[in-house]
PDB file of N, CA, C and O in Angstrom:
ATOM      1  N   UNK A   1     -56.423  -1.202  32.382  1.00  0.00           N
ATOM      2  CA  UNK A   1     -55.155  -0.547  32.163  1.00  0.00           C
ATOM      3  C   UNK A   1     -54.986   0.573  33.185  1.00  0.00           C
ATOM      4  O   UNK A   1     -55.856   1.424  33.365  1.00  0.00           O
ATOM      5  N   UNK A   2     -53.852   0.537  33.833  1.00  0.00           N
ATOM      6  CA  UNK A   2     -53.881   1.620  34.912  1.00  0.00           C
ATOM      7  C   UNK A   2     -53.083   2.709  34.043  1.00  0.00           C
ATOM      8  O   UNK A   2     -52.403   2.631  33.020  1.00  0.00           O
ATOM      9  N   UNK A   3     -53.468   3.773  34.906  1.00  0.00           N
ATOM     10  CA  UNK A   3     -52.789   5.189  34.050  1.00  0.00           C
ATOM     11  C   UNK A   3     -51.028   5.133  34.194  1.00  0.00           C
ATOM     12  O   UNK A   3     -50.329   4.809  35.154  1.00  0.00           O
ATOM     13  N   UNK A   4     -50.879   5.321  33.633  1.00  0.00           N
ATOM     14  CA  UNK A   4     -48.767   5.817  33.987  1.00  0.00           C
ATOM     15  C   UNK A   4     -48.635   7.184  34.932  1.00  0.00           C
ATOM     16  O   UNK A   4     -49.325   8.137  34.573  1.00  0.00           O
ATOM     17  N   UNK A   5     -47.839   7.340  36.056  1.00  0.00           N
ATOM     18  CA  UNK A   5     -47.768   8.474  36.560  1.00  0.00           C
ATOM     19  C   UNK A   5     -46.004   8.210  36.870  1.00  0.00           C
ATOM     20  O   UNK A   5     -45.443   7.118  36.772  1.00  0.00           O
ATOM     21  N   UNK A   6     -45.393   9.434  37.236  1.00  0.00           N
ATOM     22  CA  UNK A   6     -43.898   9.668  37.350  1.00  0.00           C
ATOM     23  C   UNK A   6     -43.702  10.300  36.492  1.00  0.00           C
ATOM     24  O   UNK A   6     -44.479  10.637  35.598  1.00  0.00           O
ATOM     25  N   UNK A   7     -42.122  10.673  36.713  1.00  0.00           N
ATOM     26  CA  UNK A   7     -41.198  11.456  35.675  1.00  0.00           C
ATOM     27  C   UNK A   7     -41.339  10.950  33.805  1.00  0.00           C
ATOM     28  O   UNK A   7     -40.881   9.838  33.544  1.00  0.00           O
ATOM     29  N   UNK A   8     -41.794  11.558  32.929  1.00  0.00           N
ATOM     30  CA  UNK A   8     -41.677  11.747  31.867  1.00  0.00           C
ATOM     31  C   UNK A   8     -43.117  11.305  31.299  1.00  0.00           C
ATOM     32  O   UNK A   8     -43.275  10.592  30.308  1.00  0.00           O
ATOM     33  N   UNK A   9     -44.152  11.857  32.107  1.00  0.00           N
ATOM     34  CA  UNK A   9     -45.228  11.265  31.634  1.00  0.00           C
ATOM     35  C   UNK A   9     -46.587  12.465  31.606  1.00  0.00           C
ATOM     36  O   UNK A   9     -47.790  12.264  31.444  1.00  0.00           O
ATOM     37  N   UNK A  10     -45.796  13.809  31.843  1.00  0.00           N
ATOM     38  CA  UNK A  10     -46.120  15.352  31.803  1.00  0.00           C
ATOM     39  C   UNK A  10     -46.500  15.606  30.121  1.00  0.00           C
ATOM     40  O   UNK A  10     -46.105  14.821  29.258  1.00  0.00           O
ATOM     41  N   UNK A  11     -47.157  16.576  29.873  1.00  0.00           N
ATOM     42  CA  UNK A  11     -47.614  16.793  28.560  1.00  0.00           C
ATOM     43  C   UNK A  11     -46.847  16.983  27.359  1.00  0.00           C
ATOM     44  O   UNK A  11     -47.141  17.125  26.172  1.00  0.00           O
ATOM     45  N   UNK A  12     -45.316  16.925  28.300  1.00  0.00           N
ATOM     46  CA  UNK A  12     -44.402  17.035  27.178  1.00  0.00           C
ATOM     47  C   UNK A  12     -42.810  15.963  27.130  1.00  0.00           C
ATOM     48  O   UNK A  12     -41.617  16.066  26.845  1.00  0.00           O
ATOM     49  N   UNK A  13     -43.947  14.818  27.689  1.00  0.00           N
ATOM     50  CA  UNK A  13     -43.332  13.531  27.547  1.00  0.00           C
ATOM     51  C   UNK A  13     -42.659  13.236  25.929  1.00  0.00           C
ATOM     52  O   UNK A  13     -43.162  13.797  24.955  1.00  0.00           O
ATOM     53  N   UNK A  14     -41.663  12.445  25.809  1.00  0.00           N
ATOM     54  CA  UNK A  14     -41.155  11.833  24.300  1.00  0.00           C
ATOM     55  C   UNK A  14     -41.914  10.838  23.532  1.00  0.00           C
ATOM     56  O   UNK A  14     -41.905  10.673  22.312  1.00  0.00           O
ATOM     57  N   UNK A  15     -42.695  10.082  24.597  1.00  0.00           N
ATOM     58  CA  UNK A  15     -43.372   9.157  24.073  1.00  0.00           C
ATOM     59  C   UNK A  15     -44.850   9.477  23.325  1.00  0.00           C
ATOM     60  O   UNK A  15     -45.573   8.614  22.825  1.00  0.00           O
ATOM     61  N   UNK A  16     -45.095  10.772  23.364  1.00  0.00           N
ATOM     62  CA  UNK A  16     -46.119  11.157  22.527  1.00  0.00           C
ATOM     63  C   UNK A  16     -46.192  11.156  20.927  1.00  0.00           C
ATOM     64  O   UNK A  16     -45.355  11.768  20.264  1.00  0.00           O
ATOM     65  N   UNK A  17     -47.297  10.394  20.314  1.00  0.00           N
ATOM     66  CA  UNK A  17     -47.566  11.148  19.147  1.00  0.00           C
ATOM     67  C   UNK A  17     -47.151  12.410  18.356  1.00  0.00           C
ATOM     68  O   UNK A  17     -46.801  13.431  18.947  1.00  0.00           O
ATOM     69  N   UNK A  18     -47.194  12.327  17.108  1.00  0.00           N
ATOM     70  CA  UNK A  18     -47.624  13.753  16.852  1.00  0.00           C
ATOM     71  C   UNK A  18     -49.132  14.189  16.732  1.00  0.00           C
ATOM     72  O   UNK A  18     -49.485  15.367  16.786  1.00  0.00           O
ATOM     73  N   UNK A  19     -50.006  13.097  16.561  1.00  0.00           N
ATOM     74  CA  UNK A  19     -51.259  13.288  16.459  1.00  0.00           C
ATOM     75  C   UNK A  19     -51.484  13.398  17.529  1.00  0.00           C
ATOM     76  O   UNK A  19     -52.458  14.149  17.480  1.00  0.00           O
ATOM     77  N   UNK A  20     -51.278  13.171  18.711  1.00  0.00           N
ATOM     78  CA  UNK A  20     -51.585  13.136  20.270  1.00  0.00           C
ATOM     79  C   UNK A  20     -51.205  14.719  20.292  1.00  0.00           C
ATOM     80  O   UNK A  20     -52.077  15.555  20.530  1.00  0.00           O
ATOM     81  N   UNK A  21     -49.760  15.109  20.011  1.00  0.00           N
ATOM     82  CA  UNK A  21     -49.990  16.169  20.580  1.00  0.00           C
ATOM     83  C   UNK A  21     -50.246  17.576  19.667  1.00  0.00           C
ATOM     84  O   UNK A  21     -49.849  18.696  19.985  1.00  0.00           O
ATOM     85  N   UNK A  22     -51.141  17.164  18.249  1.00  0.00           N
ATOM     86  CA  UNK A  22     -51.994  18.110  17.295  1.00  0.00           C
ATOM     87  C   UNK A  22     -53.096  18.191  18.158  1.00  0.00           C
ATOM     88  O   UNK A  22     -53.340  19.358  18.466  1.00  0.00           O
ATOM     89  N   UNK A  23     -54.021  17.168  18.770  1.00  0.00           N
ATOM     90  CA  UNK A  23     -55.201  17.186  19.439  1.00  0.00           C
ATOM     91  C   UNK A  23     -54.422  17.520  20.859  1.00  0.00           C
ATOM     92  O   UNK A  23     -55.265  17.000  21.589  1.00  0.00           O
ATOM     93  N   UNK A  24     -53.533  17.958  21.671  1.00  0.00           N
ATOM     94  CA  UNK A  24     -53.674  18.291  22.673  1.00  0.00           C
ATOM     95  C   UNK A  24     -53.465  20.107  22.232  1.00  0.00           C
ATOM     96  O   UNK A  24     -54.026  20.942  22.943  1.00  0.00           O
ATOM     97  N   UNK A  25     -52.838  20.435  21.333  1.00  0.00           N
ATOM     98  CA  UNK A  25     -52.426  21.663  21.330  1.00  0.00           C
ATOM     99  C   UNK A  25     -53.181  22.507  20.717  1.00  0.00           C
ATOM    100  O   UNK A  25     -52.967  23.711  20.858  1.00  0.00           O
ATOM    101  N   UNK A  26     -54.482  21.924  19.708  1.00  0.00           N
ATOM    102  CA  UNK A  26     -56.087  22.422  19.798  1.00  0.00           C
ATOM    103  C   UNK A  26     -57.261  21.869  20.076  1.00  0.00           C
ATOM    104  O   UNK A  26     -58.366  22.182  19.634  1.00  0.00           O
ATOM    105  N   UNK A  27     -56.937  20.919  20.932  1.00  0.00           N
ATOM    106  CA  UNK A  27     -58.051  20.712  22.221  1.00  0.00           C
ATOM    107  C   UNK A  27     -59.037  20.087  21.599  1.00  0.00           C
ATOM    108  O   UNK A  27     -60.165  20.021  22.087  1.00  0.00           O
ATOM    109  N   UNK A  28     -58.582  19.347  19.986  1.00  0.00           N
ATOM    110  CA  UNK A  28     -59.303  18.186  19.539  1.00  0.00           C
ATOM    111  C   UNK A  28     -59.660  16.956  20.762  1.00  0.00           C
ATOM    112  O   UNK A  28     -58.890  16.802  21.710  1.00  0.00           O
ATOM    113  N   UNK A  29     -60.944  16.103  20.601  1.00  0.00           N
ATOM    114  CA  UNK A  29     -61.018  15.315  21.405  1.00  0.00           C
ATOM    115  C   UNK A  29     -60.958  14.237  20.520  1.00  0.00           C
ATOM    116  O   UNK A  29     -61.537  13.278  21.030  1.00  0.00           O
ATOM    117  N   UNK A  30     -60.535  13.990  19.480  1.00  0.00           N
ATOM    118  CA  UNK A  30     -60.442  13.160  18.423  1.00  0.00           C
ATOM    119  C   UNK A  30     -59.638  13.007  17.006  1.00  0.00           C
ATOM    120  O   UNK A  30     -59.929  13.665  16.006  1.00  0.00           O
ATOM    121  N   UNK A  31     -58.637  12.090  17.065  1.00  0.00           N
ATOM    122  CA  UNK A  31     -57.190  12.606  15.375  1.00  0.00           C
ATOM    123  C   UNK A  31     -58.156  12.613  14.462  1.00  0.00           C
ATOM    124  O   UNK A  31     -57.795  13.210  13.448  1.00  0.00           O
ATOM    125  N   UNK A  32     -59.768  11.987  14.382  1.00  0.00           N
ATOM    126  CA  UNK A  32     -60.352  11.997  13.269  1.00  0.00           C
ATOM    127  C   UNK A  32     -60.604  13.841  12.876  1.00  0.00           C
ATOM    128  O   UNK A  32     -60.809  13.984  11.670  1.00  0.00           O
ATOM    129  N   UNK A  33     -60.617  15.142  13.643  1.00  0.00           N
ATOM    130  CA  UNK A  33     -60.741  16.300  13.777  1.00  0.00           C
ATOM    131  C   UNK A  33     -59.828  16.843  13.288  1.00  0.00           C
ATOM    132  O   UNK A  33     -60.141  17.928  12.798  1.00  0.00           O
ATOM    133  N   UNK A  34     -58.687  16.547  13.180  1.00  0.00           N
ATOM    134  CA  UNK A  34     -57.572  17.193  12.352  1.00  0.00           C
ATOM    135  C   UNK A  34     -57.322  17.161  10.906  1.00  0.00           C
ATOM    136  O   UNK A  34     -57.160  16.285  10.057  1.00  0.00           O
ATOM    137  N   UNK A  35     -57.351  18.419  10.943  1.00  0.00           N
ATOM    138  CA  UNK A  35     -57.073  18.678   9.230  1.00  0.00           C
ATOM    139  C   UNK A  35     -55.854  19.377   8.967  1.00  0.00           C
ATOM    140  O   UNK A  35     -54.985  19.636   9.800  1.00  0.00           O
ATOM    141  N   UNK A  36     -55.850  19.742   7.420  1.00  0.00           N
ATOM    142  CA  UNK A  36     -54.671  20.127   7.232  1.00  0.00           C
ATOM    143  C   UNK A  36     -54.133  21.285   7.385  1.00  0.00           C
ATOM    144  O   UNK A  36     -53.032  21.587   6.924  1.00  0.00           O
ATOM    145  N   UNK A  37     -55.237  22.414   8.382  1.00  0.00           N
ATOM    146  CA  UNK A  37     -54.691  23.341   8.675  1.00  0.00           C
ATOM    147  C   UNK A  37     -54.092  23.284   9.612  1.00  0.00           C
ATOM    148  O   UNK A  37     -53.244  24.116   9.932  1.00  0.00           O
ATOM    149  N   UNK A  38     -54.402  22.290  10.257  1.00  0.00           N
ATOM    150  CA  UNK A  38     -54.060  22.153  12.113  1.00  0.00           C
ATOM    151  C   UNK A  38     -52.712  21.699  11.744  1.00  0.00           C
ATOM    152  O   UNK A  38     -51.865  22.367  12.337  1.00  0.00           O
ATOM    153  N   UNK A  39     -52.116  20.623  10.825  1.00  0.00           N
ATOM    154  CA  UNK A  39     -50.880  20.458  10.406  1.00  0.00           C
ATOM    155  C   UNK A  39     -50.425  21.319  10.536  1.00  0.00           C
ATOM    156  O   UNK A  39     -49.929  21.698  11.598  1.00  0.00           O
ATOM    157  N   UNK A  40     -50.447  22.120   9.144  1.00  0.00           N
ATOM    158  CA  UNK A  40     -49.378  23.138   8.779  1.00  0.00           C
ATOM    159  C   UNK A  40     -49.340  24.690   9.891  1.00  0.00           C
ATOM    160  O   UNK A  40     -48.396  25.475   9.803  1.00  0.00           O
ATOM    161  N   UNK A  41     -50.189  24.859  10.612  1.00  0.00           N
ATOM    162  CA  UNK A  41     -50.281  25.545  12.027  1.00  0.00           C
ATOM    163  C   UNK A  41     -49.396  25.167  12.922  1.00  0.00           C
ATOM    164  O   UNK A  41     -48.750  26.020  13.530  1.00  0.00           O
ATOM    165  N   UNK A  42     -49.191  23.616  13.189  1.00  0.00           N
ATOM    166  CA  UNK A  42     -48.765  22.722  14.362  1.00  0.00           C
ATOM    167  C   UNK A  42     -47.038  23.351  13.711  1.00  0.00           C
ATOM    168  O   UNK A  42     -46.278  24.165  14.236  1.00  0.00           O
ATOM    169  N   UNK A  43     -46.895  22.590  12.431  1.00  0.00           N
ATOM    170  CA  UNK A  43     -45.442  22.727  12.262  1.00  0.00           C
ATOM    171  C   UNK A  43     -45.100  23.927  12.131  1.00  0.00           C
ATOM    172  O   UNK A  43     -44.021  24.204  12.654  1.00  0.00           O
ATOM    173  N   UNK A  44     -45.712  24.859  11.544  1.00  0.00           N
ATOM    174  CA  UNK A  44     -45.164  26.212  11.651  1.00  0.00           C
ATOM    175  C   UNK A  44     -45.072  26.689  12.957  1.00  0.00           C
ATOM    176  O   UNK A  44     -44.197  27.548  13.071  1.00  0.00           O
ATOM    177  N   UNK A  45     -45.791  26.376  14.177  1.00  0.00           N
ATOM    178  CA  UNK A  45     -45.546  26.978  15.134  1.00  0.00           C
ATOM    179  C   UNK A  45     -44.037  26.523  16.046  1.00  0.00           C
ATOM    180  O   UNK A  45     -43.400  27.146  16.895  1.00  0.00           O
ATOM    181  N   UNK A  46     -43.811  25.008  15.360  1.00  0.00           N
ATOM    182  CA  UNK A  46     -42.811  24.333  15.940  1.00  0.00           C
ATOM    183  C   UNK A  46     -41.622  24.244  15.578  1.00  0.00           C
ATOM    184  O   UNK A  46     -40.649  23.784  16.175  1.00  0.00           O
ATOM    185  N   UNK A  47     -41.793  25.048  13.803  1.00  0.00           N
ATOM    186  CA  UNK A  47     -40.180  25.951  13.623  1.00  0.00           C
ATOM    187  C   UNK A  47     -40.251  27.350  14.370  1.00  0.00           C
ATOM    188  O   UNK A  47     -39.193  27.799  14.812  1.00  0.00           O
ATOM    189  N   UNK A  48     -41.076  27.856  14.489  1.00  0.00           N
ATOM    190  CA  UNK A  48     -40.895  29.150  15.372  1.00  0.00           C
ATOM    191  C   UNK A  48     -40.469  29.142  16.334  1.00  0.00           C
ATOM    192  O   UNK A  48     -39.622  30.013  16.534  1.00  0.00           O
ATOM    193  N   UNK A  49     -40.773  28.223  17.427  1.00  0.00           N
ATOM    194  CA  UNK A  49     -40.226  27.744  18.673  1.00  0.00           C
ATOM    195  C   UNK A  49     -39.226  27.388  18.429  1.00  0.00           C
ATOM    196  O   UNK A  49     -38.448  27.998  19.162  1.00  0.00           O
ATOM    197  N   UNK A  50     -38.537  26.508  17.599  1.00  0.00           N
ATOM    198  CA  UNK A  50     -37.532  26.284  17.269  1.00  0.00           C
ATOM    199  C   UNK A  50     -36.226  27.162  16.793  1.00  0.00           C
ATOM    200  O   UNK A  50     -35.058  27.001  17.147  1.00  0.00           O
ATOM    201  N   UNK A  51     -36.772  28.152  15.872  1.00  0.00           N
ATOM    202  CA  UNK A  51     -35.779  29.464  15.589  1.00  0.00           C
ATOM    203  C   UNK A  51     -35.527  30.465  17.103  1.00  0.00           C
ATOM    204  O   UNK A  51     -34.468  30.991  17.444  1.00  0.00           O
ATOM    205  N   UNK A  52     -36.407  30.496  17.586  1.00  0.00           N
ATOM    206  CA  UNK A  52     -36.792  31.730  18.481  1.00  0.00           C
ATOM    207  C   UNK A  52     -35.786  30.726  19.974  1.00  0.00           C
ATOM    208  O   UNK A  52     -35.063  31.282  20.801  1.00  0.00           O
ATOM    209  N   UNK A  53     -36.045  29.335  19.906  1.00  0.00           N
ATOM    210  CA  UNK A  53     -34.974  28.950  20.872  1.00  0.00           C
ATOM    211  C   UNK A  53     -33.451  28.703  20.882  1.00  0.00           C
ATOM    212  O   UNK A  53     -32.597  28.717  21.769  1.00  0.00           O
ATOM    213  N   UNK A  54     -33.442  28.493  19.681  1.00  0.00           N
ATOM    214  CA  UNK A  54     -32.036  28.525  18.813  1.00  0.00           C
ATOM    215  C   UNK A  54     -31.141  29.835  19.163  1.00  0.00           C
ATOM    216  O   UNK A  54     -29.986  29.825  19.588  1.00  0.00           O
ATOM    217  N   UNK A  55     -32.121  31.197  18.826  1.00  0.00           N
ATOM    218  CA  UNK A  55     -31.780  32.369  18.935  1.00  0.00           C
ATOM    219  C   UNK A  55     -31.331  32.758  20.807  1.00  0.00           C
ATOM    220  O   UNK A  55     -30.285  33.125  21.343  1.00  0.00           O
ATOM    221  N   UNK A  56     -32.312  32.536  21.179  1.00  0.00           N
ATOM    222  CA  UNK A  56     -31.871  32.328  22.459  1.00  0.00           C
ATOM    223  C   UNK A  56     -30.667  31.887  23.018  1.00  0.00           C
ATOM    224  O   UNK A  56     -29.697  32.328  23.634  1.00  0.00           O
ATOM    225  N   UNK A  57     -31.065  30.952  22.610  1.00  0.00           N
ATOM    226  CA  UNK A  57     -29.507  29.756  23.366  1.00  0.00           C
ATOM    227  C   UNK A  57     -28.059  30.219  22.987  1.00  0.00           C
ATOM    228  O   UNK A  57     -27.101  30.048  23.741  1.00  0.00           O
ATOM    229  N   UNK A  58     -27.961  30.918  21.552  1.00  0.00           N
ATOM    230  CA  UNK A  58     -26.646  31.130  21.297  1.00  0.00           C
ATOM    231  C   UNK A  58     -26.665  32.873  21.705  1.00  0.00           C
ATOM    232  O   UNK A  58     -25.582  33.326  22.075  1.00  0.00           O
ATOM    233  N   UNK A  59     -27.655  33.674  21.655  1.00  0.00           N
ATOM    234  CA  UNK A  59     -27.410  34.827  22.963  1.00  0.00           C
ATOM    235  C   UNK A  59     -26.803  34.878  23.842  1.00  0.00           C
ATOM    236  O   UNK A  59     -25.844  35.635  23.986  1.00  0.00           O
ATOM    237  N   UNK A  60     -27.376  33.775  24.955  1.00  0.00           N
ATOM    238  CA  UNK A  60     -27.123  33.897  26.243  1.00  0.00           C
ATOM    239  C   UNK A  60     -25.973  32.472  26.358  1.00  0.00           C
ATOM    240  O   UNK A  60     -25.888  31.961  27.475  1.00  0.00           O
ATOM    241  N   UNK A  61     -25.400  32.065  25.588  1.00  0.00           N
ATOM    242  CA  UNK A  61     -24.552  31.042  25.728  1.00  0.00           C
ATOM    243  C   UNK A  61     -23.299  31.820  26.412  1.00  0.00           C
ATOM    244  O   UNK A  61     -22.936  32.937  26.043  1.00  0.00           O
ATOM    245  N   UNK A  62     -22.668  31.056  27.493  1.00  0.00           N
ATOM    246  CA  UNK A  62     -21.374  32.275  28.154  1.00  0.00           C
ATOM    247  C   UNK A  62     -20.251  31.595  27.103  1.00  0.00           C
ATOM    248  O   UNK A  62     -20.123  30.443  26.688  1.00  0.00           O
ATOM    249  N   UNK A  63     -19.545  32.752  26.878  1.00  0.00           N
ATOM    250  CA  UNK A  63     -18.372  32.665  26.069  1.00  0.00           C
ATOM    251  C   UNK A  63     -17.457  32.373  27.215  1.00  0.00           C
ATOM    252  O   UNK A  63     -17.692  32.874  28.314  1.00  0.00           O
ATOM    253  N   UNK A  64     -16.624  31.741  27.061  1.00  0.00           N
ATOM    254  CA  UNK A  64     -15.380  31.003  27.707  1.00  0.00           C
ATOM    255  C   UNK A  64     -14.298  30.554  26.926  1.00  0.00           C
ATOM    256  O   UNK A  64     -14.141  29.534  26.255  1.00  0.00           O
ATOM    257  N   UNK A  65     -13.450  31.717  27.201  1.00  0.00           N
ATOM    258  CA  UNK A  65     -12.118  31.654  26.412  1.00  0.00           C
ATOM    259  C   UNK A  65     -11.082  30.790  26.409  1.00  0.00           C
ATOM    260  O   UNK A  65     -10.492  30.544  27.460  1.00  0.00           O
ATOM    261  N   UNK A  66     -10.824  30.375  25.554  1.00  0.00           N
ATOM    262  CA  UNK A  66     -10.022  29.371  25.045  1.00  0.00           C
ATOM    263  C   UNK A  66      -8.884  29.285  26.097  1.00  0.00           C
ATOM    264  O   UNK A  66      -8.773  30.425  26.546  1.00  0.00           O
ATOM    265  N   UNK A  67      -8.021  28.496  26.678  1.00  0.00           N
ATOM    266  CA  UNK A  67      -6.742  28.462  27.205  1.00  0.00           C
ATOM    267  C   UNK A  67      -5.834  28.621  26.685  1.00  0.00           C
ATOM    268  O   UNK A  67      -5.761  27.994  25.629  1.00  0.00           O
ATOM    269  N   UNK A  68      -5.127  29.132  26.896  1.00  0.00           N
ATOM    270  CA  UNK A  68      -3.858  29.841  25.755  1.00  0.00           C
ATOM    271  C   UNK A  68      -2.818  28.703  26.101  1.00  0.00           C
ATOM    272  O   UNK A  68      -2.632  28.149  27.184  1.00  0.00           O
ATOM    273  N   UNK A  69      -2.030  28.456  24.576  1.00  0.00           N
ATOM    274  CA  UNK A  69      -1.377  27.711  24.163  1.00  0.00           C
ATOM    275  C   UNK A  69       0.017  28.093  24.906  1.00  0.00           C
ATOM    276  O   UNK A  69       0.092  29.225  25.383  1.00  0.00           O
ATOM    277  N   UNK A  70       1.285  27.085  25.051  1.00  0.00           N
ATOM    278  CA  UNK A  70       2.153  27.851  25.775  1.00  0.00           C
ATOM    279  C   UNK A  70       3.250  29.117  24.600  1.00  0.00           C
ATOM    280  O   UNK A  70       4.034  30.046  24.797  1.00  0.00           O
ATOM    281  N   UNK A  71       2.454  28.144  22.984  1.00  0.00           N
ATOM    282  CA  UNK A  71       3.394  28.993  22.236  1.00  0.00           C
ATOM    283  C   UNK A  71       2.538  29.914  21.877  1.00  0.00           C
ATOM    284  O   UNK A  71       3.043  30.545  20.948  1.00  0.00           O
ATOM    285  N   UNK A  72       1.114  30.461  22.237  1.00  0.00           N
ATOM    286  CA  UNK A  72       1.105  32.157  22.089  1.00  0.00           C
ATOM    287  C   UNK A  72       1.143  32.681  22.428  1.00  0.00           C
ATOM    288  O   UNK A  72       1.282  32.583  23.647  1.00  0.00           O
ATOM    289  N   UNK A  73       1.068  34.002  21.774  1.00  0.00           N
ATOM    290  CA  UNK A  73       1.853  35.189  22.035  1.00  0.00           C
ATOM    291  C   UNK A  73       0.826  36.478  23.497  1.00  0.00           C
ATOM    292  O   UNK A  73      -0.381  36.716  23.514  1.00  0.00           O
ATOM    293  N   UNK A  74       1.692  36.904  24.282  1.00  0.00           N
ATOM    294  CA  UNK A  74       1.080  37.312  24.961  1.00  0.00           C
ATOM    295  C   UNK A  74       0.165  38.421  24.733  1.00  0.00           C
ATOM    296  O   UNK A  74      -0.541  38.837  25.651  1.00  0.00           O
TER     297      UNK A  74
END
């Protein structure tokens, strides 16, 4: 089997696991190593990332004002 190399095949490819990437994100060398702390670690860290990017995005989102209608008012 030859390895895959190109675009989307970086550590944060789609085609990953979630068990693939529980053992990449504590450096398990084996899914038999994961327990249920590493779960509930994994997902809690991945709503955090998730809130904390959320928060972000609608920060720095540019506001761009609507085009005014011809019937409002100036």
């Amino acid at each position: 089997m030859e390895p895959t190399t190109g675009p989307g095949t970086g550590p944060n490819r789609r085609g990953a696991s979630v068990v693939q990437l529980i053992c990449r994100a504590y450096g398990l060398s084996d899914p038999s190593e994961i327990t249920m702390e590493h779960i509930h670690r994994y997902v809690a860290d991945r709503r955090r990332t998730e809130e904390r990017s959320h928060q972000l995005r609608e920060r720095f989102r540019a506001h761009i004002p609507r085009p005014r209608a011809s019937d409002d008012a100036a």
